[in-house]
Biopython code that builds the backbone (N, CA, C, O; Angstrom):
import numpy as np
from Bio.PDB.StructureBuilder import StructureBuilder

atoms = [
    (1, "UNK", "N", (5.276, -16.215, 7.296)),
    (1, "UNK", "CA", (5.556, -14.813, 7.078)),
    (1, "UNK", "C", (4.554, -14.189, 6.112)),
    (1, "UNK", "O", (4.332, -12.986, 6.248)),
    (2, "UNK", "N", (3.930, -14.859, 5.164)),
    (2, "UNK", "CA", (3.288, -14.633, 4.155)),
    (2, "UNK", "C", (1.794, -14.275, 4.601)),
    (2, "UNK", "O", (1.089, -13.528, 3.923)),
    (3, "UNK", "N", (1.325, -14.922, 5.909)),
    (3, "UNK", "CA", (0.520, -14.722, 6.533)),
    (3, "UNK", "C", (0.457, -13.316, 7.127)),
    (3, "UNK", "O", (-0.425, -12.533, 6.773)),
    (4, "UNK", "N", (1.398, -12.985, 8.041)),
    (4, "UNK", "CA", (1.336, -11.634, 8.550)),
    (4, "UNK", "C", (1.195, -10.589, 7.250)),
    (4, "UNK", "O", (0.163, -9.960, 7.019)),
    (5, "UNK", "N", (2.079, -10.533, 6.662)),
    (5, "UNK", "CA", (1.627, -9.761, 5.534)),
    (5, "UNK", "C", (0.717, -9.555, 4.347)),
    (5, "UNK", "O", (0.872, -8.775, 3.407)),
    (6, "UNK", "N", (-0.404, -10.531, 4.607)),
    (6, "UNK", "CA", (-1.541, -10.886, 3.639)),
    (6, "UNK", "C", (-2.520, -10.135, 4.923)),
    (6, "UNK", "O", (-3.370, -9.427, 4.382)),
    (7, "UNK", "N", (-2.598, -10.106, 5.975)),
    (7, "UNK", "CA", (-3.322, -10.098, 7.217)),
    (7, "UNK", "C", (-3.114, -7.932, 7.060)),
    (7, "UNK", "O", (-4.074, -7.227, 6.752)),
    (8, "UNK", "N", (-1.520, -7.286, 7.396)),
    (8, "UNK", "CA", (-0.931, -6.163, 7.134)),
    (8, "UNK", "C", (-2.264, -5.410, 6.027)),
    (8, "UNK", "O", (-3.111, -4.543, 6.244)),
    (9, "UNK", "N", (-1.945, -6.182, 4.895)),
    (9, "UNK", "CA", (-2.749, -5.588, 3.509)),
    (9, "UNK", "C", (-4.260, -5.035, 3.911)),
    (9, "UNK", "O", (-4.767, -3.913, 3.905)),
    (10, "UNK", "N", (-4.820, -6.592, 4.324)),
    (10, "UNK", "CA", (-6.141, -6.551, 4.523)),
    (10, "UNK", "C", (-6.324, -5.441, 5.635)),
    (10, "UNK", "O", (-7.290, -4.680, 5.575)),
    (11, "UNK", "N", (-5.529, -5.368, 6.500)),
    (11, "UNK", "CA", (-6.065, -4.404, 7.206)),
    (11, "UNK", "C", (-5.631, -2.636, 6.857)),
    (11, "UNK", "O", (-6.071, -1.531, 7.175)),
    (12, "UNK", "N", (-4.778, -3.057, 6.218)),
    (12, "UNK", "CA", (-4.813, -1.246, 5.149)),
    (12, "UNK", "C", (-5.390, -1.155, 4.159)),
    (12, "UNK", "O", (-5.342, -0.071, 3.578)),
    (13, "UNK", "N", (-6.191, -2.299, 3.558)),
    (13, "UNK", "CA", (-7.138, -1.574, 3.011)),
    (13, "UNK", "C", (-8.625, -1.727, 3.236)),
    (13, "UNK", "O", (-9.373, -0.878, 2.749)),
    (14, "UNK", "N", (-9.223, -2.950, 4.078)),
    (14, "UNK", "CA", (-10.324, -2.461, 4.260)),
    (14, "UNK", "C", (-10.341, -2.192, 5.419)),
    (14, "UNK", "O", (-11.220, -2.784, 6.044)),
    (15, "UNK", "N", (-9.480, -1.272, 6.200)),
    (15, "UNK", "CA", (-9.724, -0.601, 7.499)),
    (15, "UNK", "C", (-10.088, -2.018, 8.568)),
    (15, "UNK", "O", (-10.346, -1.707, 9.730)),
    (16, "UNK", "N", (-10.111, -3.199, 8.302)),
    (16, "UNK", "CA", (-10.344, -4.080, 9.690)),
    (16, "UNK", "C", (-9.268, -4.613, 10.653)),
    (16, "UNK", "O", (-8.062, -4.718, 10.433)),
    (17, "UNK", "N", (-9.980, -4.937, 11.806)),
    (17, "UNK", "CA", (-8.750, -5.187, 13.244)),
    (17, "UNK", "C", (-8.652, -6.426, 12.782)),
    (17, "UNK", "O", (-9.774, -6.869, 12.535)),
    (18, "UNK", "N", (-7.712, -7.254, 12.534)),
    (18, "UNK", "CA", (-7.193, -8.364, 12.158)),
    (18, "UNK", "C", (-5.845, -8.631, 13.266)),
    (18, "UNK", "O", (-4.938, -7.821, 13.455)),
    (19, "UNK", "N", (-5.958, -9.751, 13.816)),
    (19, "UNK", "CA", (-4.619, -9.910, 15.257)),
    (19, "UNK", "C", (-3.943, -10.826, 14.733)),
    (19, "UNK", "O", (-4.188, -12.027, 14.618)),
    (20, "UNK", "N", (-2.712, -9.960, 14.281)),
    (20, "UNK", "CA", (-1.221, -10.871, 13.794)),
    (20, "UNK", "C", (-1.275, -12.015, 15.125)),
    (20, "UNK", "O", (-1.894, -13.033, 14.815)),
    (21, "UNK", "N", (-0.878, -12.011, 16.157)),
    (21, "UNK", "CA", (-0.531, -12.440, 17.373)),
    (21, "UNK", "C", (-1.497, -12.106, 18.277)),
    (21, "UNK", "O", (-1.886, -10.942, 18.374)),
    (22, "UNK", "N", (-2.081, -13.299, 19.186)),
    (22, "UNK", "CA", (-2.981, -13.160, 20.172)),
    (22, "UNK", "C", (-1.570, -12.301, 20.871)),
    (22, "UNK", "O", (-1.667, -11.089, 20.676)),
    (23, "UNK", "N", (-0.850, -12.532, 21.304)),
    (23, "UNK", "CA", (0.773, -12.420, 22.319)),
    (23, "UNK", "C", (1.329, -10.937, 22.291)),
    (23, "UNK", "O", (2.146, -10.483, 23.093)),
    (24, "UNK", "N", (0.654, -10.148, 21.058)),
    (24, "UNK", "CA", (1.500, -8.700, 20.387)),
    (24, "UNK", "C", (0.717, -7.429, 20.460)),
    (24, "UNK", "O", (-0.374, -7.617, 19.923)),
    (25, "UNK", "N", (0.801, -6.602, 20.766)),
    (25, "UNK", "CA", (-0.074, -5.273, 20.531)),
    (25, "UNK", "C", (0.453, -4.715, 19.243)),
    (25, "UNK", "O", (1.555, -5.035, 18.795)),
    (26, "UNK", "N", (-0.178, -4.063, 18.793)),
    (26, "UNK", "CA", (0.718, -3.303, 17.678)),
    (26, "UNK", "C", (-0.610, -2.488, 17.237)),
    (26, "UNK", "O", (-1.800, -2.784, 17.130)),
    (27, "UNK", "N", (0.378, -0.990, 16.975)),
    (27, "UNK", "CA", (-0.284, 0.071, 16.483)),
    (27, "UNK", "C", (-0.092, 0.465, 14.810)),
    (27, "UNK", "O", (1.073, 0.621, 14.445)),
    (28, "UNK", "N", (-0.994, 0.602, 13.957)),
    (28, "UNK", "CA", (-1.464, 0.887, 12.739)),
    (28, "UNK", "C", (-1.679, 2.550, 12.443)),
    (28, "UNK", "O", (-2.614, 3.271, 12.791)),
    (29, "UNK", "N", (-0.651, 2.827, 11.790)),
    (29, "UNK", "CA", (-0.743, 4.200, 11.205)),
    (29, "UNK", "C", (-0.727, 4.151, 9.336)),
    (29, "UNK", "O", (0.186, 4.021, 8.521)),
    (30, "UNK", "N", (-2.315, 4.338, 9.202)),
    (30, "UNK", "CA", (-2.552, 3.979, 7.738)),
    (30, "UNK", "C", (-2.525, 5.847, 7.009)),
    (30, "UNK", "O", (-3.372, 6.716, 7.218)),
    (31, "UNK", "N", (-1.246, 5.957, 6.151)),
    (31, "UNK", "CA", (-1.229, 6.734, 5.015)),
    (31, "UNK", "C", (-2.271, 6.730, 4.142)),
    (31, "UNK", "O", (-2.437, 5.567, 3.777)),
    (32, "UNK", "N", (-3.154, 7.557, 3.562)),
    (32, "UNK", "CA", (-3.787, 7.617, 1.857)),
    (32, "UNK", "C", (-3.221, 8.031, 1.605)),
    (32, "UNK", "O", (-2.237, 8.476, 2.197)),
    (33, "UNK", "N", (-3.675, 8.143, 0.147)),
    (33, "UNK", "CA", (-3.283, 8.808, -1.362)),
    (33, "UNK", "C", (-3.889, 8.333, -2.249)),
    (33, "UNK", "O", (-4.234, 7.187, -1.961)),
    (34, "UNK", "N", (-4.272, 8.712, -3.424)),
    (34, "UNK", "CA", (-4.844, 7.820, -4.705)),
    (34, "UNK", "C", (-3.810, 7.214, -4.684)),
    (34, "UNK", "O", (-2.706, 7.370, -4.162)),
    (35, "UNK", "N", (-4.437, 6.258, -5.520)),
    (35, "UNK", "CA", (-3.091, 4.512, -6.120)),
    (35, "UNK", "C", (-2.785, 4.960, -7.140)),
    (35, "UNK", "O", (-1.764, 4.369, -7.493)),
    (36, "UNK", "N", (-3.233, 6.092, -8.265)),
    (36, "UNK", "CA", (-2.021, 6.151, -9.171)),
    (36, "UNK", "C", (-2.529, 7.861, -9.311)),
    (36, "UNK", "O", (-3.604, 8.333, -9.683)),
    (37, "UNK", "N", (-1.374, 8.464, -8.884)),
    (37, "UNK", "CA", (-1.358, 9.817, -8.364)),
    (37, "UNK", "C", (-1.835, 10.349, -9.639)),
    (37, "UNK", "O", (-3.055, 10.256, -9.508)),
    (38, "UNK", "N", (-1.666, 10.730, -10.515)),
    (38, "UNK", "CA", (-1.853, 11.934, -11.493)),
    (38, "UNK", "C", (-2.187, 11.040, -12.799)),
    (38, "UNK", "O", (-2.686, 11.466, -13.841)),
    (39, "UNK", "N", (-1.807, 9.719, -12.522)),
    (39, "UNK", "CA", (-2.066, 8.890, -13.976)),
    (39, "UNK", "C", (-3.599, 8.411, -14.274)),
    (39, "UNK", "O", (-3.884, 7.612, -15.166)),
    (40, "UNK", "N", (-4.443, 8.954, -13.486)),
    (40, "UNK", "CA", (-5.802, 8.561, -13.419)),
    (40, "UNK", "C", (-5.994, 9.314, -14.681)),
    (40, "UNK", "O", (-6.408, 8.671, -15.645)),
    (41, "UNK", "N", (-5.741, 10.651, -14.828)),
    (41, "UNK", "CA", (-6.551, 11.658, -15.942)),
    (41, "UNK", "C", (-5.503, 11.715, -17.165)),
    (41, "UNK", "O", (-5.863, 11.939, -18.321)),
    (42, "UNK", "N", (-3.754, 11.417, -16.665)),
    (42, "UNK", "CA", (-2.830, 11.617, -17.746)),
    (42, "UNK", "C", (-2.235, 10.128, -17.743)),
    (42, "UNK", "O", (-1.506, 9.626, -16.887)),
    (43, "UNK", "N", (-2.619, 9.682, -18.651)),
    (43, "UNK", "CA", (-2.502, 7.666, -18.956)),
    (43, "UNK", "C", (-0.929, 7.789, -19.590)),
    (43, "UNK", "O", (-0.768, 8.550, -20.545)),
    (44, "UNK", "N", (-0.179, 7.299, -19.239)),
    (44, "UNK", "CA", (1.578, 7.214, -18.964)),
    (44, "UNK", "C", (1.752, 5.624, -19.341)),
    (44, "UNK", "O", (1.168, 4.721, -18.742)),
    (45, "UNK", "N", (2.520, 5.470, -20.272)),
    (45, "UNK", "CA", (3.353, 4.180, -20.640)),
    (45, "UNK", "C", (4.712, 4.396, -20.050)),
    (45, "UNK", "O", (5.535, 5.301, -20.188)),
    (46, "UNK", "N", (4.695, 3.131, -19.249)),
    (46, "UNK", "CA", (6.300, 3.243, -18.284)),
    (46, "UNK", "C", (7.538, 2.145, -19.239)),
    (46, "UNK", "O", (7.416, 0.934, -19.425)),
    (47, "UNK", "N", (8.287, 2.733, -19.551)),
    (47, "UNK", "CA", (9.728, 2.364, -20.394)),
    (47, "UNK", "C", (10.560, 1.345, -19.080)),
    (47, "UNK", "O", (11.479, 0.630, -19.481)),
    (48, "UNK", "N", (10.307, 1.317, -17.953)),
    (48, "UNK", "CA", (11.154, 0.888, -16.923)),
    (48, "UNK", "C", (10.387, 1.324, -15.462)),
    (48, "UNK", "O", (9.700, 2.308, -15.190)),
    (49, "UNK", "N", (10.808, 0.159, -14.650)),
    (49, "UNK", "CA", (10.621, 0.180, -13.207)),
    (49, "UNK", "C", (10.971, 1.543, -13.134)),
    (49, "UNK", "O", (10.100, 2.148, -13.759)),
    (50, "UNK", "N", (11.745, 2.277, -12.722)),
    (50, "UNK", "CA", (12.391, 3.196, -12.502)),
    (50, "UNK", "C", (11.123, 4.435, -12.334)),
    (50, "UNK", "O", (10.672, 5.034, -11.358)),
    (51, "UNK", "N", (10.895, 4.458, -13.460)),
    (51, "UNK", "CA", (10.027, 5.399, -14.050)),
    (51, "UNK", "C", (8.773, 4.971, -12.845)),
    (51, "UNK", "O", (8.818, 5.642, -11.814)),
    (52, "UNK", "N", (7.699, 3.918, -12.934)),
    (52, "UNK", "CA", (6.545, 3.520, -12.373)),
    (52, "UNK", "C", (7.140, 3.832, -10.951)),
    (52, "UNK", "O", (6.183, 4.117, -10.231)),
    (53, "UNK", "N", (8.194, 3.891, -10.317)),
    (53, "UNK", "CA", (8.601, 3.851, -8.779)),
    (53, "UNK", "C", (9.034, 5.661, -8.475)),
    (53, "UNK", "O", (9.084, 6.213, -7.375)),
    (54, "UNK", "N", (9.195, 6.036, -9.303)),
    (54, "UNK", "CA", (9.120, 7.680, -9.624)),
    (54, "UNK", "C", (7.411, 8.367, -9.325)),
    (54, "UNK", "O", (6.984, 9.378, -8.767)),
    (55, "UNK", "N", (6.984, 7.561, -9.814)),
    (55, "UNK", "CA", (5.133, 8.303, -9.909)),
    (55, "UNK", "C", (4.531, 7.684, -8.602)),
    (55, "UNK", "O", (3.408, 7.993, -8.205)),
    (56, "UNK", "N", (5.222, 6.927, -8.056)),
    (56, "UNK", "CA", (4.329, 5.928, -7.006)),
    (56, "UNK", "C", (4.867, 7.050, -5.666)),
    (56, "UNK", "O", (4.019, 7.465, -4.876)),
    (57, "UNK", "N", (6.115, 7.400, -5.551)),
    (57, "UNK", "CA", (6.500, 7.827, -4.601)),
    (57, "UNK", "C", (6.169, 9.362, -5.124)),
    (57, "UNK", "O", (6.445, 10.136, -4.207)),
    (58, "UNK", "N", (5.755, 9.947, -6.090)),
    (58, "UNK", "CA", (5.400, 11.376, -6.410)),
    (58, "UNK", "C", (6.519, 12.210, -6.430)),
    (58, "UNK", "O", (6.832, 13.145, -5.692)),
    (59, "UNK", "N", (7.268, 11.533, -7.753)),
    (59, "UNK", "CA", (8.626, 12.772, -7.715)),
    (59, "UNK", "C", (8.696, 13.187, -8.987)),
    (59, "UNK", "O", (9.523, 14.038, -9.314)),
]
sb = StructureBuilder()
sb.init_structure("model")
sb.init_model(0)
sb.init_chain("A")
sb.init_seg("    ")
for serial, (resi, resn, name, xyz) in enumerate(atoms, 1):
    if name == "N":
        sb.init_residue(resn, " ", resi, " ")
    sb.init_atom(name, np.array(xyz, "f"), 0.0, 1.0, " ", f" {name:<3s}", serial, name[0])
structure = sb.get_structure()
């Protein structure tokens, strides 16, 4: 399992065709965004998960 999803990564982030399964088709719809939305220019100490899962999803 650890495989498919090490394989998933690599192919969202450096954009390559990587085949989970000779046996499977499967279609790839890759989202952007910066990796840390607004904390690039305003540097944020997180008190709790909570908080870091707040900025990741942009709320």
């Amino acid at each position: 399992l650890n495989v498919v999803a090490d394989k998933l990564v690599v192919l969202g982030s450096r954009f390559e065709n990587y085949t989970i399964s000779p046996y499977c088709d499967y279609n790839v719809e890759v989202l952007t965004r910066p990796d840390v939305l607004d904390n690039v220019k305003h540097w944020q100490v997180f008190k709790n998960d909570a908080q870091v899962l707040r900025l990741l999803q942009n709320q």
